[in-house]
N, CA, C and O atoms as a GROMACS GRO file, in nm:
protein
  604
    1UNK      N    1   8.197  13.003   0.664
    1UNK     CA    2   8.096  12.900   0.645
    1UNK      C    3   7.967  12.968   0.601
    1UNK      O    4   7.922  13.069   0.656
    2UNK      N    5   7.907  12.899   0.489
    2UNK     CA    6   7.772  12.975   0.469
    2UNK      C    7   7.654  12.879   0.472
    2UNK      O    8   7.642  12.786   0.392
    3UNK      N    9   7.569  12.905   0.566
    3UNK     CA   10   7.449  12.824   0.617
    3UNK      C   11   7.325  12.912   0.513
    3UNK      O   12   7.310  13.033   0.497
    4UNK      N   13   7.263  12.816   0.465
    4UNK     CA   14   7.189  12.811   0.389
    4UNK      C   15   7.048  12.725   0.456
    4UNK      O   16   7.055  12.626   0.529
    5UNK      N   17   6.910  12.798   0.404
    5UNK     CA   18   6.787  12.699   0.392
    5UNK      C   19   6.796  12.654   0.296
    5UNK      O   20   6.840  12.709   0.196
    6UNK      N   21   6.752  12.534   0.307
    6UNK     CA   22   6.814  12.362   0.207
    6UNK      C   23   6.669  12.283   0.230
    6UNK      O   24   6.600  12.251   0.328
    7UNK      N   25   6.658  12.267   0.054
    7UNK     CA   26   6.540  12.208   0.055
    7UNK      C   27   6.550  12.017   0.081
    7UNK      O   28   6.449  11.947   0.086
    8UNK      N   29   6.660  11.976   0.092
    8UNK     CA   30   6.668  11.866   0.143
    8UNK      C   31   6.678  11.782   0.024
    8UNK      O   32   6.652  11.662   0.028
    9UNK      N   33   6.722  11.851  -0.100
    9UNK     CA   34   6.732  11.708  -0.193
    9UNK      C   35   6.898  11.681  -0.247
    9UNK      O   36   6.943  11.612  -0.338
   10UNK      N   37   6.960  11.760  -0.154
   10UNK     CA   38   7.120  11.678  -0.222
   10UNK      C   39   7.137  11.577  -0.208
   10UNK      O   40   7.052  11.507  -0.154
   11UNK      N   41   7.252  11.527  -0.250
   11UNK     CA   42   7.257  11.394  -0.246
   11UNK      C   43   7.324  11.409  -0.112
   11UNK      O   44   7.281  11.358  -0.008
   12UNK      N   45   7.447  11.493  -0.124
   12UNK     CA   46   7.505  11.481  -0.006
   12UNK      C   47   7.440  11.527   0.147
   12UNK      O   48   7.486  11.477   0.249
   13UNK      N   49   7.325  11.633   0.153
   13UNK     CA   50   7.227  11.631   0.273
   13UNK      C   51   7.196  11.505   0.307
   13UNK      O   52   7.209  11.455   0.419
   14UNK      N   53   7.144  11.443   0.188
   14UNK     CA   54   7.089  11.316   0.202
   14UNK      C   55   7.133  11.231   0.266
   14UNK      O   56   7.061  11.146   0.319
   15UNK      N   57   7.288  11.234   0.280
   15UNK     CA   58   7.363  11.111   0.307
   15UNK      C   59   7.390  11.124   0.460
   15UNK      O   60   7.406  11.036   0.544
   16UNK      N   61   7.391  11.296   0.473
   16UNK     CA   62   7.450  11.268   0.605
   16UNK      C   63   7.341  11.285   0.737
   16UNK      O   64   7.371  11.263   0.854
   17UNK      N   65   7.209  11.330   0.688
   17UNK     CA   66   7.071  11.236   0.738
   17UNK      C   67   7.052  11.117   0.784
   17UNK      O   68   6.998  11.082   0.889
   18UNK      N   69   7.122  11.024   0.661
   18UNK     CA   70   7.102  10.884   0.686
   18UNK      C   71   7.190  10.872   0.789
   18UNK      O   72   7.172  10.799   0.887
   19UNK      N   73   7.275  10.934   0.771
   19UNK     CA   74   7.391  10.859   0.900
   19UNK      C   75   7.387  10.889   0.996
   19UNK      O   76   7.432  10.818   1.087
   20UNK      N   77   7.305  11.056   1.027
   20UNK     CA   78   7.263  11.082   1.157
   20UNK      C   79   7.146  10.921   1.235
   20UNK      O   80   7.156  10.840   1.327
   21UNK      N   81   7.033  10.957   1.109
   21UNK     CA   82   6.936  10.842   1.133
   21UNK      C   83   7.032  10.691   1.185
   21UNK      O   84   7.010  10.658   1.301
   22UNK      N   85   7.116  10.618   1.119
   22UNK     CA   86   7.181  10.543   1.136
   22UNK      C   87   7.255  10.534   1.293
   22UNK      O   88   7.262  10.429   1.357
   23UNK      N   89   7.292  10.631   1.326
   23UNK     CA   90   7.387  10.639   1.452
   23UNK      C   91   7.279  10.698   1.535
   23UNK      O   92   7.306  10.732   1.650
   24UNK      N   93   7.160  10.712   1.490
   24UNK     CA   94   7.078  10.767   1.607
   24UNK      C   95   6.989  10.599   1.676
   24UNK      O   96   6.949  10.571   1.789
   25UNK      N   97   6.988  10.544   1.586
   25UNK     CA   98   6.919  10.386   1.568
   25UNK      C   99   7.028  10.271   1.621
   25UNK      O  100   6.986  10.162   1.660
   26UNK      N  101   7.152  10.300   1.621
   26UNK     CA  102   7.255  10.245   1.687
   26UNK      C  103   7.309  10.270   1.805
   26UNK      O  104   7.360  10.182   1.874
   27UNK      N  105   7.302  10.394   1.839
   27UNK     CA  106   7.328  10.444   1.977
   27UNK      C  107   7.211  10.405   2.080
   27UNK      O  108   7.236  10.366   2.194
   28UNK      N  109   7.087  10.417   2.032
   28UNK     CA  110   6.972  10.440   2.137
   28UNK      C  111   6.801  10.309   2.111
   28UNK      O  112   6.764  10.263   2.003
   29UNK      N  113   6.746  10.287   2.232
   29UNK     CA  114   6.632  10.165   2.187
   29UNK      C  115   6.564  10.233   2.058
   29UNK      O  116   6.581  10.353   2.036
   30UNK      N  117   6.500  10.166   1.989
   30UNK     CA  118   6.409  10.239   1.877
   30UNK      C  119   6.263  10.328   1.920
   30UNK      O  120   6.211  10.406   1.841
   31UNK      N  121   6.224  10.309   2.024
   31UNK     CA  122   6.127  10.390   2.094
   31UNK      C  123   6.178  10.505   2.179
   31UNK      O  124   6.104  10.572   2.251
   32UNK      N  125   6.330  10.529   2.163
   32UNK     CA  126   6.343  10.630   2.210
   32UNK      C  127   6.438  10.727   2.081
   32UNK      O  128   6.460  10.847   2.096
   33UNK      N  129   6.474  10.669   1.990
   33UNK     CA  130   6.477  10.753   1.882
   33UNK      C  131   6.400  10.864   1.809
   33UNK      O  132   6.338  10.836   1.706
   34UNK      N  133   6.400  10.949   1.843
   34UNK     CA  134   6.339  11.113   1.792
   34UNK      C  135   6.366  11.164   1.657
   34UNK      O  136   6.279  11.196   1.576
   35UNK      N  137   6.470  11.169   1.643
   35UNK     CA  138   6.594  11.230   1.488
   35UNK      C  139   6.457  11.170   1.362
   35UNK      O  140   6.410  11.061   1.329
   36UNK      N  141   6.444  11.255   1.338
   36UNK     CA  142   6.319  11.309   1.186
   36UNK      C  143   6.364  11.272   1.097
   36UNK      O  144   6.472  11.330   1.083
   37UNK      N  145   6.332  11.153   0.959
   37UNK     CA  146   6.349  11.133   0.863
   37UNK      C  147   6.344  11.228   0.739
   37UNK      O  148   6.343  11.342   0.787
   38UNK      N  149   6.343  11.234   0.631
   38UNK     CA  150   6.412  11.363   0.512
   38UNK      C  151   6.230  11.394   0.494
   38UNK      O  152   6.190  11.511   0.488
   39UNK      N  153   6.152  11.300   0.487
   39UNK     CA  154   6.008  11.334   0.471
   39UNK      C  155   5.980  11.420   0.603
   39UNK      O  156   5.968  11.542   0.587
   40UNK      N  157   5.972  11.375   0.715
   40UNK     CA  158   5.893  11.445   0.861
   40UNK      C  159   6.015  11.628   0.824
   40UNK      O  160   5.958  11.737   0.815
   41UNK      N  161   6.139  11.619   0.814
   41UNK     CA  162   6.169  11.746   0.820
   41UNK      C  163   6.133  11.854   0.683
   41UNK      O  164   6.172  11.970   0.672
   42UNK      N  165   6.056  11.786   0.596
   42UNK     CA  166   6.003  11.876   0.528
   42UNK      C  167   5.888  11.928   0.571
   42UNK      O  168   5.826  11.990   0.484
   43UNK      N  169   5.831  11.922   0.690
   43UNK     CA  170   5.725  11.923   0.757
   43UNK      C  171   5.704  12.116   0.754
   43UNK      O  172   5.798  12.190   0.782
   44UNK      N  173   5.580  12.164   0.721
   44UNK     CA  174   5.569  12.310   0.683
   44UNK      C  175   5.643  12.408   0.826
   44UNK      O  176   5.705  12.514   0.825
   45UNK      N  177   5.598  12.309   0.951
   45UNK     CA  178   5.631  12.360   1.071
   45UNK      C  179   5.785  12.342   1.084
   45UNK      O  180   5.821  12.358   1.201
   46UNK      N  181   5.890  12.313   0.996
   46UNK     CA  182   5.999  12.289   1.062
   46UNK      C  183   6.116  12.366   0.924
   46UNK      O  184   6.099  12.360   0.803
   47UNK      N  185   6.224  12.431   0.994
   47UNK     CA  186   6.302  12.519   0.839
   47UNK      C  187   6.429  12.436   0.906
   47UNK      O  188   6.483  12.438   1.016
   48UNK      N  189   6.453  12.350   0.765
   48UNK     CA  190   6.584  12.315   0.775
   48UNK      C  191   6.723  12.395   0.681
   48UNK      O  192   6.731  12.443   0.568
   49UNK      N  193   6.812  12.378   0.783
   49UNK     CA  194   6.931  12.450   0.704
   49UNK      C  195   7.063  12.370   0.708
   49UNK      O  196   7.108  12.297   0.796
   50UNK      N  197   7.121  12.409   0.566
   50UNK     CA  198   7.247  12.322   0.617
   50UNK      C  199   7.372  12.429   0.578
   50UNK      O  200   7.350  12.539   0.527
   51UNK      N  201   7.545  12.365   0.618
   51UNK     CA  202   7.590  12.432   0.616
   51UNK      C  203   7.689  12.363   0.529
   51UNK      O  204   7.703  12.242   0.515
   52UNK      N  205   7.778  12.492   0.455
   52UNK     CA  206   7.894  12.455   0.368
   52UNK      C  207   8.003  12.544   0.412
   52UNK      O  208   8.001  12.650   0.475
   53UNK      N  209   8.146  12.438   0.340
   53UNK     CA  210   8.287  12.517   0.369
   53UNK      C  211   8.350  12.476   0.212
   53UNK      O  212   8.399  12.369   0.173
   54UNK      N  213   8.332  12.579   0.156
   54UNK     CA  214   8.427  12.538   0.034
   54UNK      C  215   8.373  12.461  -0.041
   54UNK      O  216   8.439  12.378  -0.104
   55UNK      N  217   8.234  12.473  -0.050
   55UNK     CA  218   8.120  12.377  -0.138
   55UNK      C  219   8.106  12.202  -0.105
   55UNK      O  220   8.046  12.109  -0.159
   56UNK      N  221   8.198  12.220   0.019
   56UNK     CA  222   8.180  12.120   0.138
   56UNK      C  223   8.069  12.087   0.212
   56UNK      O  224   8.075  12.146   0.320
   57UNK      N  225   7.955  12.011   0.200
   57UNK     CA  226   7.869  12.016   0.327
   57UNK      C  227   7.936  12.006   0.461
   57UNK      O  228   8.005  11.908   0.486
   58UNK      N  229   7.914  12.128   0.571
   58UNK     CA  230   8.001  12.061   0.672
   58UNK      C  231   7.897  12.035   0.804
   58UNK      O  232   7.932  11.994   0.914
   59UNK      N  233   7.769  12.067   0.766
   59UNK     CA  234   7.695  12.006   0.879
   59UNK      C  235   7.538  12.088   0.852
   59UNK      O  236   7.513  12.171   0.765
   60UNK      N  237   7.450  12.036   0.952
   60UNK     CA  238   7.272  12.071   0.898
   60UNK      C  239   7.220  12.077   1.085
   60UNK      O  240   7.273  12.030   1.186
   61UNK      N  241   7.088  12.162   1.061
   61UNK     CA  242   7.019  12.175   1.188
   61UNK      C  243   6.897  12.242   1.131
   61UNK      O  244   6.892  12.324   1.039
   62UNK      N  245   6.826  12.207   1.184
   62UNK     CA  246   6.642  12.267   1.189
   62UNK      C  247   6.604  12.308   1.332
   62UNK      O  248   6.653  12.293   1.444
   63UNK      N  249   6.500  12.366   1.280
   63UNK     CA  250   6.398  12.470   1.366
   63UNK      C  251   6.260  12.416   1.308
   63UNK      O  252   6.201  12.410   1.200
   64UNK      N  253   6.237  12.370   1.474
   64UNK     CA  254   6.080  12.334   1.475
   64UNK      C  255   6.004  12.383   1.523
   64UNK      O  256   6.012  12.388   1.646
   65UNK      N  257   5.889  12.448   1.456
   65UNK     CA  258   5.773  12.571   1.513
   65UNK      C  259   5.716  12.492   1.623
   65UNK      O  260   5.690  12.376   1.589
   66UNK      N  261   5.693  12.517   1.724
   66UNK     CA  262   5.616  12.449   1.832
   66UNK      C  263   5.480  12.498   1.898
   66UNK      O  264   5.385  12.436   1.947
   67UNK      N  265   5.518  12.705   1.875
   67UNK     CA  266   5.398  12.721   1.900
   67UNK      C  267   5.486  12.872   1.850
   67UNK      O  268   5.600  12.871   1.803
   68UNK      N  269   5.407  12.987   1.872
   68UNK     CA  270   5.482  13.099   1.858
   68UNK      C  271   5.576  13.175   1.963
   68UNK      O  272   5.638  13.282   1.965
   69UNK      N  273   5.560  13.081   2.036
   69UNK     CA  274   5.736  13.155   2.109
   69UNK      C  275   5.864  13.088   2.167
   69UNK      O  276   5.974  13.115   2.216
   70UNK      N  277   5.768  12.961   2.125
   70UNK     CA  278   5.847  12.826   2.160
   70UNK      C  279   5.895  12.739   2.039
   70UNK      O  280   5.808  12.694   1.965
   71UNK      N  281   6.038  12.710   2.012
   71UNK     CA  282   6.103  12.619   1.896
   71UNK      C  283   6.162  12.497   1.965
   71UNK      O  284   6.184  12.499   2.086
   72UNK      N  285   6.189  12.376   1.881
   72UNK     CA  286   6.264  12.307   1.911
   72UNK      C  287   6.376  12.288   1.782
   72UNK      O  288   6.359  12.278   1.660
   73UNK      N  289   6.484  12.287   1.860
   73UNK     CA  290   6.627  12.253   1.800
   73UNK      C  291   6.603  12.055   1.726
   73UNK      O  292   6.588  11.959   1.801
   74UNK      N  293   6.606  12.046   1.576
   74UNK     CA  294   6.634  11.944   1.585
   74UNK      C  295   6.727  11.855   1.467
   74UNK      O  296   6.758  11.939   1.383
   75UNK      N  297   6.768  11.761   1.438
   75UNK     CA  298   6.906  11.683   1.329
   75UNK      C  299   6.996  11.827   1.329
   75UNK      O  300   7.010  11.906   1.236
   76UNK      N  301   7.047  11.832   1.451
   76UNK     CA  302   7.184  11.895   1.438
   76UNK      C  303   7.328  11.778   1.435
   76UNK      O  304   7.384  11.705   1.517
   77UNK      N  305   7.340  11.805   1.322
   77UNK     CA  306   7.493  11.731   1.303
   77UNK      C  307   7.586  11.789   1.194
   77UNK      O  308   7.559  11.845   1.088
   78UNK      N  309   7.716  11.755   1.259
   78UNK     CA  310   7.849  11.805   1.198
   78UNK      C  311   7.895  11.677   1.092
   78UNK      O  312   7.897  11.564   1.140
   79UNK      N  313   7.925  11.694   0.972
   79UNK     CA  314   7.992  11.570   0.895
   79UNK      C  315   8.173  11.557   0.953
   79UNK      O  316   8.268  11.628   0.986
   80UNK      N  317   8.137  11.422   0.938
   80UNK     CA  318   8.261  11.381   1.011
   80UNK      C  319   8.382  11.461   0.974
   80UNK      O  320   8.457  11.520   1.051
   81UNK      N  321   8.390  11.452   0.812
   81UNK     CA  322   8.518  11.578   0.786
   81UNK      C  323   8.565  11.683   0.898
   81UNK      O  324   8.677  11.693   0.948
   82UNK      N  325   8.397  11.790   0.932
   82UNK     CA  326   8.468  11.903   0.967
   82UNK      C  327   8.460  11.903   1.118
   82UNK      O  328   8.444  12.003   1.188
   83UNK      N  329   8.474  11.785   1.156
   83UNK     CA  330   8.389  11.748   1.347
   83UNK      C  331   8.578  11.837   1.412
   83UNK      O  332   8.686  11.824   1.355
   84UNK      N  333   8.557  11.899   1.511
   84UNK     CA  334   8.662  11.976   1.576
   84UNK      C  335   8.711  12.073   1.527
   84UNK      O  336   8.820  12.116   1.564
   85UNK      N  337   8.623  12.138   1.412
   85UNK     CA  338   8.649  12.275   1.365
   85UNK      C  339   8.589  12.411   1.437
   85UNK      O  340   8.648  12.518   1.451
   86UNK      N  341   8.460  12.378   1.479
   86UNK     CA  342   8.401  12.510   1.533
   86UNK      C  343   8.281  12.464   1.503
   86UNK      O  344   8.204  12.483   1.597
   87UNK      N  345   8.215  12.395   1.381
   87UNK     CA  346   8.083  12.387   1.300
   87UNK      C  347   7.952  12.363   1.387
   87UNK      O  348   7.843  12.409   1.351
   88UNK      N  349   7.969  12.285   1.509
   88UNK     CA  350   7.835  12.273   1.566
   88UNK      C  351   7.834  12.419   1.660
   88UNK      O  352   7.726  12.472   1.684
   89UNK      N  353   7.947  12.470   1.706
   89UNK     CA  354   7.892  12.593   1.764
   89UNK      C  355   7.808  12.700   1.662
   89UNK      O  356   7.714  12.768   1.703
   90UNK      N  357   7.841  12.704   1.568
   90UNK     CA  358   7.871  12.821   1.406
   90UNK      C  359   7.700  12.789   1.389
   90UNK      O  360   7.610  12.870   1.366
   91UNK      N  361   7.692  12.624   1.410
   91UNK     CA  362   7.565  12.631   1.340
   91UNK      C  363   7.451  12.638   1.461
   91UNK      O  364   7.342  12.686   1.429
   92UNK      N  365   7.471  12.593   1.597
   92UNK     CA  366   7.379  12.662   1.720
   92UNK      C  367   7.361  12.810   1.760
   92UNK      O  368   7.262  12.863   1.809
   93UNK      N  369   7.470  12.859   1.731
   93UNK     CA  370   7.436  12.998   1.742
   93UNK      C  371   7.334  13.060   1.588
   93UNK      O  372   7.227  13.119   1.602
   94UNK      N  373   7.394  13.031   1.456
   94UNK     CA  374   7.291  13.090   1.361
   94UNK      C  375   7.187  13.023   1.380
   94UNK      O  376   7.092  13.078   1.326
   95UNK      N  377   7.155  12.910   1.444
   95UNK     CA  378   6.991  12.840   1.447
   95UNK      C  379   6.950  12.962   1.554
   95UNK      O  380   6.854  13.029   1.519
   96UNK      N  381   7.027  13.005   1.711
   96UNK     CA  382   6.984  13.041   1.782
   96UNK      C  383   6.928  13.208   1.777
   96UNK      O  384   6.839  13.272   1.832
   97UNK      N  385   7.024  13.234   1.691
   97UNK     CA  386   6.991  13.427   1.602
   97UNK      C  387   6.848  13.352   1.513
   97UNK      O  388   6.740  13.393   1.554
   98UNK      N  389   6.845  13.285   1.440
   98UNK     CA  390   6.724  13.266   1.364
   98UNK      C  391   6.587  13.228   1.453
   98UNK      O  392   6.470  13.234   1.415
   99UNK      N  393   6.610  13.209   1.511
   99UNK     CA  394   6.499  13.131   1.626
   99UNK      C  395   6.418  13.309   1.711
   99UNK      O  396   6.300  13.340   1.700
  100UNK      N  397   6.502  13.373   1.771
  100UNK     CA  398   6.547  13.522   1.796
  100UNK      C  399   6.393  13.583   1.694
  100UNK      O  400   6.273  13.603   1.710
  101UNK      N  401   6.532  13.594   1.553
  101UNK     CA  402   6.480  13.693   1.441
  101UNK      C  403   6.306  13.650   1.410
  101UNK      O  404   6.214  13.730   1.395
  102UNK      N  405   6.301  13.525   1.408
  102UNK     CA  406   6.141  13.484   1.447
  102UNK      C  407   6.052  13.484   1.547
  102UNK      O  408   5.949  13.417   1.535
  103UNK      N  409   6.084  13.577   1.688
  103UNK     CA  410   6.044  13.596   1.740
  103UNK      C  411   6.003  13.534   1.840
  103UNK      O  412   5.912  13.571   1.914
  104UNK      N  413   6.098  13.393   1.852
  104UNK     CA  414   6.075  13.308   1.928
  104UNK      C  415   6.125  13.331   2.081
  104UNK      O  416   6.230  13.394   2.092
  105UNK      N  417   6.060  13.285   2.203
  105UNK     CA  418   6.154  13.326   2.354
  105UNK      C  419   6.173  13.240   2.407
  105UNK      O  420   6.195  13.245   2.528
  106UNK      N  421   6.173  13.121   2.336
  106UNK     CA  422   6.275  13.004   2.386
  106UNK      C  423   6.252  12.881   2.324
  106UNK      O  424   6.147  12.840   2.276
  107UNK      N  425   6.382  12.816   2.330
  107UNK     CA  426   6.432  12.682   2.239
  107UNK      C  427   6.444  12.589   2.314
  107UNK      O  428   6.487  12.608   2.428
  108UNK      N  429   6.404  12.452   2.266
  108UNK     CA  430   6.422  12.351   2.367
  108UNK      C  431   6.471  12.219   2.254
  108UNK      O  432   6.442  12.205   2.135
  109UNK      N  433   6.556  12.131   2.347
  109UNK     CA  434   6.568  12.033   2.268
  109UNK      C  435   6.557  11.906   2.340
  109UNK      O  436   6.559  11.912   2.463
  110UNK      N  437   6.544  11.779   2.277
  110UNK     CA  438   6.575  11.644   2.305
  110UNK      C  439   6.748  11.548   2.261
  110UNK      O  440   6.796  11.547   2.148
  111UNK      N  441   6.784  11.508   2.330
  111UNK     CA  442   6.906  11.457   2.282
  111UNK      C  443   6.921  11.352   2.379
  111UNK      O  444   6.835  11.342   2.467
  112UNK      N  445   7.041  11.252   2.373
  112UNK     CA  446   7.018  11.113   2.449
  112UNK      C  447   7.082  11.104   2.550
  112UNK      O  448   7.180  11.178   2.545
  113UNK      N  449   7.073  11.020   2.687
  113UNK     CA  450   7.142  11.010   2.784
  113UNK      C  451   7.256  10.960   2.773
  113UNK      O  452   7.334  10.996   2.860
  114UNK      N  453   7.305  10.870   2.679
  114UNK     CA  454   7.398  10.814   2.673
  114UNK      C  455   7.564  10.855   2.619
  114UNK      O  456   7.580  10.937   2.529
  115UNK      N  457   7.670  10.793   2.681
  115UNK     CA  458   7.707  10.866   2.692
  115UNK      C  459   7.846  10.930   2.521
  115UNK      O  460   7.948  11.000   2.519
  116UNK      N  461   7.752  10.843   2.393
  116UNK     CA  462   7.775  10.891   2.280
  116UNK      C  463   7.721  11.037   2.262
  116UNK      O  464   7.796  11.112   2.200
  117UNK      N  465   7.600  11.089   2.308
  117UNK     CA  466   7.592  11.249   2.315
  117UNK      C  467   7.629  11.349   2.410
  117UNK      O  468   7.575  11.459   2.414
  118UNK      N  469   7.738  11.304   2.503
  118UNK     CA  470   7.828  11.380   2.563
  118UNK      C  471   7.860  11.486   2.540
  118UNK      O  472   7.842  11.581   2.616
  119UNK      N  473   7.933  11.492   2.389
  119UNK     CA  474   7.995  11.603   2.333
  119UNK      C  475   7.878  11.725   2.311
  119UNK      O  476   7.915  11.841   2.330
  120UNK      N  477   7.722  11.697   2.267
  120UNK     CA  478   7.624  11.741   2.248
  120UNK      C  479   7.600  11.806   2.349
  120UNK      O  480   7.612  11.928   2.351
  121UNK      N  481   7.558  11.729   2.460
  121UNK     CA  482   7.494  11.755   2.600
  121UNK      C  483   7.617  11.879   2.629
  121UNK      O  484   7.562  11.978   2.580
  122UNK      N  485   7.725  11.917   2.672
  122UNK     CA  486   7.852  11.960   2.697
  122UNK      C  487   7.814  12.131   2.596
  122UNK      O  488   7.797  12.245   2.638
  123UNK      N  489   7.813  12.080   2.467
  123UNK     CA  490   7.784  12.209   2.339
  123UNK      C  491   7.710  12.284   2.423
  123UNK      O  492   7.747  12.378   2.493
  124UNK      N  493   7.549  12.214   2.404
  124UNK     CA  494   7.465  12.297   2.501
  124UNK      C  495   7.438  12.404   2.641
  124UNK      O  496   7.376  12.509   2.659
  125UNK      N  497   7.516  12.317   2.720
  125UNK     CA  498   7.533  12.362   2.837
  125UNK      C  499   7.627  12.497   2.801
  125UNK      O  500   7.603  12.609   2.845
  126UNK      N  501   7.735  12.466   2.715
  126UNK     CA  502   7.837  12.568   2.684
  126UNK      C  503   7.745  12.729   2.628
  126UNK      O  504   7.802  12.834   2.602
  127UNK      N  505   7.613  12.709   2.623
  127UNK     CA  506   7.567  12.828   2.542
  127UNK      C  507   7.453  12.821   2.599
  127UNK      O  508   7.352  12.856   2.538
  128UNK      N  509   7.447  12.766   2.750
  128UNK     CA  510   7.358  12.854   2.814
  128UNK      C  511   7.194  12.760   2.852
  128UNK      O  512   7.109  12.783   2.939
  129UNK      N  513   7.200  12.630   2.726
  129UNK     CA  514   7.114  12.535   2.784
  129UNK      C  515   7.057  12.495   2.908
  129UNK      O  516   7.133  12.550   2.988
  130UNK      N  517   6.999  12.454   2.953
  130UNK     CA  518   6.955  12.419   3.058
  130UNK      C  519   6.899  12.255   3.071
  130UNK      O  520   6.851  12.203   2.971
  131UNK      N  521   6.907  12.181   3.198
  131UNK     CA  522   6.808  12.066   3.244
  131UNK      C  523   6.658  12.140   3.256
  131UNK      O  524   6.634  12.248   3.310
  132UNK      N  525   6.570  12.056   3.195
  132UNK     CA  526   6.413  12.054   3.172
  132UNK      C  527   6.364  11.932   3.163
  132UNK      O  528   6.438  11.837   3.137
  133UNK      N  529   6.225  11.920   3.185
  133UNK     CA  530   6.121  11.818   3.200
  133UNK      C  531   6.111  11.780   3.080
  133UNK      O  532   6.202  11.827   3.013
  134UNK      N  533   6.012  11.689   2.996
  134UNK     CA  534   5.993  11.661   2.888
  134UNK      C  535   5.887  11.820   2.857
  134UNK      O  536   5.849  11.893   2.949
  135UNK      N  537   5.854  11.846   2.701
  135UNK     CA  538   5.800  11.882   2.679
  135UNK      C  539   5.748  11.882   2.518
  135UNK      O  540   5.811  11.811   2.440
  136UNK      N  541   5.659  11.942   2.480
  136UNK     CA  542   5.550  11.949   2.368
  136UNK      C  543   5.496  11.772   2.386
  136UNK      O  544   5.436  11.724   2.482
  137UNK      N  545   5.535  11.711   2.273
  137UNK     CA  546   5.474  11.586   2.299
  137UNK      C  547   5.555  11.447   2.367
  137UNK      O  548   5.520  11.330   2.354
  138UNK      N  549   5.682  11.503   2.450
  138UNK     CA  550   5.749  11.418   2.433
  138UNK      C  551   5.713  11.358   2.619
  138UNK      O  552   5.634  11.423   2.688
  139UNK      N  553   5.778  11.241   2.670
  139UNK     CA  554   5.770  11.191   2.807
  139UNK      C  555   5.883  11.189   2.867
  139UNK      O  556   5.995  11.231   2.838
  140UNK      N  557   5.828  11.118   2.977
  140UNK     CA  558   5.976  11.127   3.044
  140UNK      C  559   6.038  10.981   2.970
  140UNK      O  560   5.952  10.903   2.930
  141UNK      N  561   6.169  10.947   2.952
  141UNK     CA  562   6.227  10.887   2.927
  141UNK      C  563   6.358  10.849   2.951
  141UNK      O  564   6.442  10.939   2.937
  142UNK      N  565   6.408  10.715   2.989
  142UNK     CA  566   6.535  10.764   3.031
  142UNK      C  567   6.621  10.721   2.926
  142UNK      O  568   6.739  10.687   2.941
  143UNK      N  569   6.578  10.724   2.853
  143UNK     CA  570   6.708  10.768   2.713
  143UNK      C  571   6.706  10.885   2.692
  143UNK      O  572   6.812  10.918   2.639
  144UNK      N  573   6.624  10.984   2.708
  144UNK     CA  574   6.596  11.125   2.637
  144UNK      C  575   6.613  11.225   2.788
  144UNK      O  576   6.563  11.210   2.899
  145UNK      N  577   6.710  11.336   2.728
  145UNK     CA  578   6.777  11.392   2.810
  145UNK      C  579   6.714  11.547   2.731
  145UNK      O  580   6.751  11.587   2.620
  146UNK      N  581   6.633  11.603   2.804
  146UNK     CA  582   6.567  11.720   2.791
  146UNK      C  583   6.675  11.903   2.814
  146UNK      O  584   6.755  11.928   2.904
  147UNK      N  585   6.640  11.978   2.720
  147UNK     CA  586   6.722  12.089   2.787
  147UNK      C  587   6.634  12.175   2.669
  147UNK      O  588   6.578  12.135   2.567
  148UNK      N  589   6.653  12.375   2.756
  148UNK     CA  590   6.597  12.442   2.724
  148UNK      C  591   6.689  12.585   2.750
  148UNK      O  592   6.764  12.612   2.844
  149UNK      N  593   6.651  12.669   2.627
  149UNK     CA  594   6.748  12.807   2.674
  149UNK      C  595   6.609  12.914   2.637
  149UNK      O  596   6.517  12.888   2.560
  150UNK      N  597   6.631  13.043   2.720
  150UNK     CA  598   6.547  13.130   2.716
  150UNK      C  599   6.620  13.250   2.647
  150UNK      O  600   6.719  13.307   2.693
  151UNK      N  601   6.563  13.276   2.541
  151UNK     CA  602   6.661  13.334   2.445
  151UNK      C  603   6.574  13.519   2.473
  151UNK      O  604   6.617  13.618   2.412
   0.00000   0.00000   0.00000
């Protein structure tokens, strides 16, 4: 698989944005939806990357500057094609070496209580995540299920 920084104008990035956006707006209230539209992740503070198999998109994740030693993990998703291959580990660990190589000493993310991000919540924990409070700008919420790794 080769993960690439992606300036966000394929068609096919594009599409599978929307569908994150889409299933993020269907799963959860709209005030507790987080997941960054194709404009907010061009944001100077945030490097998005996506990944290919065979000139396949098989999934995308960003890194959001938060401060200098602190990132947040965020639109990590696998396209349905390659979902039970390996791809969301493949692509948390190269977010988590890149996060590292920038000098960052720890990652935190937001993801939902419910129990459509199971498989997510589960990934995480598998590599060391942790339960945490809200943090940078976010609250407590009980749709939003907080976690953090000290890299």
């Amino acid at each position: 698989m080769e993960i690439v920084i992606d300036d966000l104008s394929s068609t096919e990035v594009l599409a599978l944005l929307e569908e994150h956006l889409s299933d993020m707006y269907a799963t959860s209230p709209e005030e507790s939806v987080h997941a960054l539209d194709v404009d907010a992740l061009k944001a100077p503070d945030i490097t998005f990357f996506s990944a290919w198999k065979a000139q396949q998109l098989a999934g995308c994740v960003a890194i959001k500057n938060l401060d200098t030693k602190h990132a947040e993990l965020k639109s990590m998703r696998t396209a349905k094609s390659f979902r039970g291959q390996g791809v969301a580990s493949e692509l948390l660990l190269f977010a988590l070496e890149h996060a590292k190589m920038k000098g960052f000493s720890r990652v935190s993310l937001e993801t939902g209580t419910q129990d459509y991000f199971l498989a997510a919540r589960t990934l995480y924990k598998k590599f060391g995540f942790i339960d945490c409070g809200p943090f940078a700008t976010y609250s407590l919420d009980p749709n939003s299920h907080f976690m953090t790794l000290a890299l």
